[in-house]
C-alpha positions in Angstrom: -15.0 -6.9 0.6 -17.6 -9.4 2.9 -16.4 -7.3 5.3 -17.4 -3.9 4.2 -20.4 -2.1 6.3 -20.9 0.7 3.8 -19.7 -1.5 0.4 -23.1 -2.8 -0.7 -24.4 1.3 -0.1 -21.4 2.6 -2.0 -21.6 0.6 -4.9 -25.3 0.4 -5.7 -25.6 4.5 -4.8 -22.2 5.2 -7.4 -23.3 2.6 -9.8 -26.9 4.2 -10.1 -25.8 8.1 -10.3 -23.4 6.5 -12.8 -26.2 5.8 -14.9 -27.8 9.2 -14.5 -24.5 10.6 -15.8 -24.4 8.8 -18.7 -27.8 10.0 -19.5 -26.5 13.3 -19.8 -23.3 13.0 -21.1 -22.3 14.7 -24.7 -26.1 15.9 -24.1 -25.6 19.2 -21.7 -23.6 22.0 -21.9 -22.3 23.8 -18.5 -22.8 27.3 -17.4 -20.1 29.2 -15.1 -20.8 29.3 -11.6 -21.5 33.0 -10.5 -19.1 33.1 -7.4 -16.0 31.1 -9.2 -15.4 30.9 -12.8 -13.4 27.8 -12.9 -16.8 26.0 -11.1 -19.5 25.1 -14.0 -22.6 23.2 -13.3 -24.8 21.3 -15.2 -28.2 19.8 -14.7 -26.8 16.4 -14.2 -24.7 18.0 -11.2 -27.7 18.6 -9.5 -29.7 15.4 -10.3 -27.1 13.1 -9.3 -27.0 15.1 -6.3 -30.3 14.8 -5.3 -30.5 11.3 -6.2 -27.7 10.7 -3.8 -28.8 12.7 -1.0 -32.2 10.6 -1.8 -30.4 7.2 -1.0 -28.6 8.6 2.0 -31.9 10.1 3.8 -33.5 6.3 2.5 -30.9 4.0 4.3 -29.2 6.2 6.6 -31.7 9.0 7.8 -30.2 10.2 10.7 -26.7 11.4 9.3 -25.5 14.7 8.4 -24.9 15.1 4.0 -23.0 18.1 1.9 -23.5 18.2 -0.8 -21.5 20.4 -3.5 -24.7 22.0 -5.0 -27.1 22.1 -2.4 -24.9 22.6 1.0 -25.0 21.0 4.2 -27.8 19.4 5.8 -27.4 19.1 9.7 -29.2 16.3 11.5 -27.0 16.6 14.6 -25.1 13.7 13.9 -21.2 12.6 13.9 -21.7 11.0 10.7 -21.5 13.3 7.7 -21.5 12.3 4.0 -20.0 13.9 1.4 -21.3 13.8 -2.3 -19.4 15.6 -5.0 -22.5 14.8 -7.8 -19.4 15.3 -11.0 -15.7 15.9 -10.1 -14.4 17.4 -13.6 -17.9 19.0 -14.7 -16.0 21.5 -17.1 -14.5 17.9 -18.4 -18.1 16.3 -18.3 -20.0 19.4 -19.7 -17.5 19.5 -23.0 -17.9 16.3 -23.4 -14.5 15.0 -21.9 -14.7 11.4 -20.6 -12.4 11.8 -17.6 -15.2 12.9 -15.1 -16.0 11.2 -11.9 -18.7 10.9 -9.2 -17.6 10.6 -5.2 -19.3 10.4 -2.4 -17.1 9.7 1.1 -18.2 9.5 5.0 -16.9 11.1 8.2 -17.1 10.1 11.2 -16.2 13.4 13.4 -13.3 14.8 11.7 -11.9 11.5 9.8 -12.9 10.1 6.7 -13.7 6.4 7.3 -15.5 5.2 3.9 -15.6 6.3 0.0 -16.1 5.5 -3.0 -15.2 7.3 -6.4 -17.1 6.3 -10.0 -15.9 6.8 -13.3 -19.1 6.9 -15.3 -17.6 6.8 -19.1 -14.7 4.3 -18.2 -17.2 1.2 -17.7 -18.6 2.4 -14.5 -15.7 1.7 -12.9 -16.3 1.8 -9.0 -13.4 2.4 -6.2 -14.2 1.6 -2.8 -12.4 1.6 0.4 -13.1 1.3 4.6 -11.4 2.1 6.9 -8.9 -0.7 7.9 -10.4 -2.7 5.2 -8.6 -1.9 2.2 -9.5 0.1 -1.2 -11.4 -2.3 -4.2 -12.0 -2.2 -7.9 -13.8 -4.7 -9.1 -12.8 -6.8 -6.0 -9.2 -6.8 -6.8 -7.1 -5.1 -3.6 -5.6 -1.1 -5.5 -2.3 -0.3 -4.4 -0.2 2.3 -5.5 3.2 2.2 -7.3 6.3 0.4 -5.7 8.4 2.5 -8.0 10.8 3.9 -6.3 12.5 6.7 -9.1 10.2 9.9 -9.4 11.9 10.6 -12.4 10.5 7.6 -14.0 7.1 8.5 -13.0 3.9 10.1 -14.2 2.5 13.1 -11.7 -1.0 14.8 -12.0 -1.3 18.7 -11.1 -4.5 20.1 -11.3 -4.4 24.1 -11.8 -7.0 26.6 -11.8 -6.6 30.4 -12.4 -6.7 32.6 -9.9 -8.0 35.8 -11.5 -8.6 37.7 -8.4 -4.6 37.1 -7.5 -3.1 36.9 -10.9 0.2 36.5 -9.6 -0.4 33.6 -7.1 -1.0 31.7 -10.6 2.3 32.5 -11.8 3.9 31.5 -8.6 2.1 28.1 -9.1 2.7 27.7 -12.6 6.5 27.7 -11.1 6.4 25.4 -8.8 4.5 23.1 -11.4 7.7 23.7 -13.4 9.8 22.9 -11.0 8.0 19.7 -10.0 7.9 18.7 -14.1 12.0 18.5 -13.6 11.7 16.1 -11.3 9.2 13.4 -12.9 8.9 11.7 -16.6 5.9 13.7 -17.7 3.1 15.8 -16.3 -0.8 14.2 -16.4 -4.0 16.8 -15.9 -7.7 16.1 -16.0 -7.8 18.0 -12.8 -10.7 15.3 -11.7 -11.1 11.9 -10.1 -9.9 10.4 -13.3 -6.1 11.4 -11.7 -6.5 9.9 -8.2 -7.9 6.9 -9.8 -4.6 6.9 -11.6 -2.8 7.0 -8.4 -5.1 4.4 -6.8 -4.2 1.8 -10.1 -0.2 2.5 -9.3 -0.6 4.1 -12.8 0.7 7.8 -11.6 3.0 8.1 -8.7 0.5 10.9 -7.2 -1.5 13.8 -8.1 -1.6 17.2 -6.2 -4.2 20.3 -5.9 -4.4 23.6 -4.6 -7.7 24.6 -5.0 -10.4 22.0 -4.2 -13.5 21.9 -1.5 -14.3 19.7 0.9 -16.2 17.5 -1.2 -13.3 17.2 -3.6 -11.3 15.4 -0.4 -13.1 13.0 1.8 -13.9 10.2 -0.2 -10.4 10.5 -2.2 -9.2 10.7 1.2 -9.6 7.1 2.4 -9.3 5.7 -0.8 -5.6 6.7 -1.3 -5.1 5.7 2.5 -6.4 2.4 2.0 -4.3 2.1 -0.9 -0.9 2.4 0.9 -0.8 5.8 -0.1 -0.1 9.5 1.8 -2.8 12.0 1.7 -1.9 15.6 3.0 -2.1 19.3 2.9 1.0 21.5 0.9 2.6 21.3 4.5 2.8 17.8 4.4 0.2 17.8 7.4 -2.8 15.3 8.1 -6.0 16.7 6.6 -8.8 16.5 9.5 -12.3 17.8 8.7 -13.4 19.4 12.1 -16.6 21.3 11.4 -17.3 19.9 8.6 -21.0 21.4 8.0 -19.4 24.9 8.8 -16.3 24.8 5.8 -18.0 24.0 2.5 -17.1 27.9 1.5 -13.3 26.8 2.8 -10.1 26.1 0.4 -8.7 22.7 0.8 -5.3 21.4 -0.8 -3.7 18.4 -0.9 -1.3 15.8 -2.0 -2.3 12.1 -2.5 1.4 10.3 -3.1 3.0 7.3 -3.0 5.0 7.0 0.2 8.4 7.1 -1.0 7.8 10.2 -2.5 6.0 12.7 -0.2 9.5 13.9 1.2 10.7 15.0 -2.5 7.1 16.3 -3.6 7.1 18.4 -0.5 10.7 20.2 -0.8 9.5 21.6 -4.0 5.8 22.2 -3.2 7.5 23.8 -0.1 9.4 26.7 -2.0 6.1 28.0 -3.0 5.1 28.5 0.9 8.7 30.0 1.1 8.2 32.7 -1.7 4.4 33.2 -0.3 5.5 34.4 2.9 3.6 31.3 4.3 4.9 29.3 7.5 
């Protein structure tokens, strides 16, 4: 990890929001987010937030930051950071340990550094470069070498879609399908899942509904893990424009290797019955 330009930063920003997170934990309750009532926020959300955005304008004051509460800030750079202040906030606010803190960098439209913290699992910090590899605790993450699906543990995060009550049913179908394929179904629907993926704990974990800053530092990690990380079309997620799509829907797929081509033929049906190409 010597080797790492943005390690040191990663691990000392993630390590310290941690610490703000545990402050609050079991201690704040959540209130719905006006525009999407799956979204809840907390007053840790937005202190963590601003404590990172805080570090990032300290040691790297020329680069562009979203964050999930407060937006984009444009500087006119081509480096962008991405915070996501608590990935599973509903989790955090009812006092659920499997909550996470990410913050990732771009570099145009690619992802090129990340981290991901699990505050209530011993600050547990996952880092990763570009061409460098993916960390915990120094040890080198991989994901699994198993080879059978069916012997295999798969994460699915789900939200409801009130506005389009039947696009949840249609989902809830293709879960289905995909539960006949593994051993059994995991869902924290937060970092805690791709964490599982980046240990070689859970052959991969999949999402529908998620915003940029729910991608770009998951993004790198899985990569540099030996894993695939792709949209429901099996496509290469690129981040074009990134301070202009923080209102956009992202999905995507973060999978062992040797199992994108089976994850796809069912996640593919749903695009079939969708009408989508």
């Amino acid at each position: 990890m010597d080797q790492f330009e943005y390690g040191n930063f990663l691990l000392e920003s993630l390590g310290r929001a941690a610490d703000i997170a545990l402050q609050y934990y079991q201690k704040v309750s959540g209130i719905a987010k006006a525009e999407d009532n799956n979204q809840v926020l907390t007053k840790a959300d937005l202190e963590i937030g601003q404590f990172l955005i805080d570090q990032i304008q300290s040691k790297y004051p020329g680069h562009n930051i979203i964050d999930e509460e407060i937006g984009a800030l444009d500087n006119g750079s081509d480096m962008t950071w991405v915070i996501d202040p608590i990935d599973g906030t509903s989790n955090f606010a009812a006092g659920v340990p499997t909550y996470g803190i990410m913050l990732g960098l771009l570099v145009g439209d690619t992802a090129i550094a990340g981290g991901i913290v699990l505050p209530s699992f011993n600050k547990q910090i996952y880092i990763a470069e570009k061409n460098k590899g993916a960390f915990l605790n120094g040890q080198r993450l991989r994901v699994t070498e198993e080879n059978s699906l069916r012997s295999s543990l798969l994460a699915y995060g789900i939200d409801s879609h009130q506005e389009m009550p039947d696009l949840t049913y249609m989902e809830c179908t293709t879960l289905a399908r995909l539960i006949q394929r593994i051993r059994n179904l995991r869902s924290t629907n937060s970092a805690f899942d791709l964490a599982m993926v980046l240990e070689g704990r859970f052959a991969g974990c999949l999402n529908r509904t998620s915003k940029i800053w729910d991608n770009v530092a998951q993004d790198i990690l899985v990569k540099e893990s030996g894993g695939v990380y792709v949209n429901f079309k099996g496509e290469e997620i690129k981040y074009a424009n990134a301070l202009q799509r923080t209102k956009e829907n992202f999905e995507f797929i973060a999978i062992a290797p040797q199992f994108l081509d089976e994850i796809l033929e069912v996640v593919r049906t749903f695009n079939d019955e969708r009408g989508i190409n």
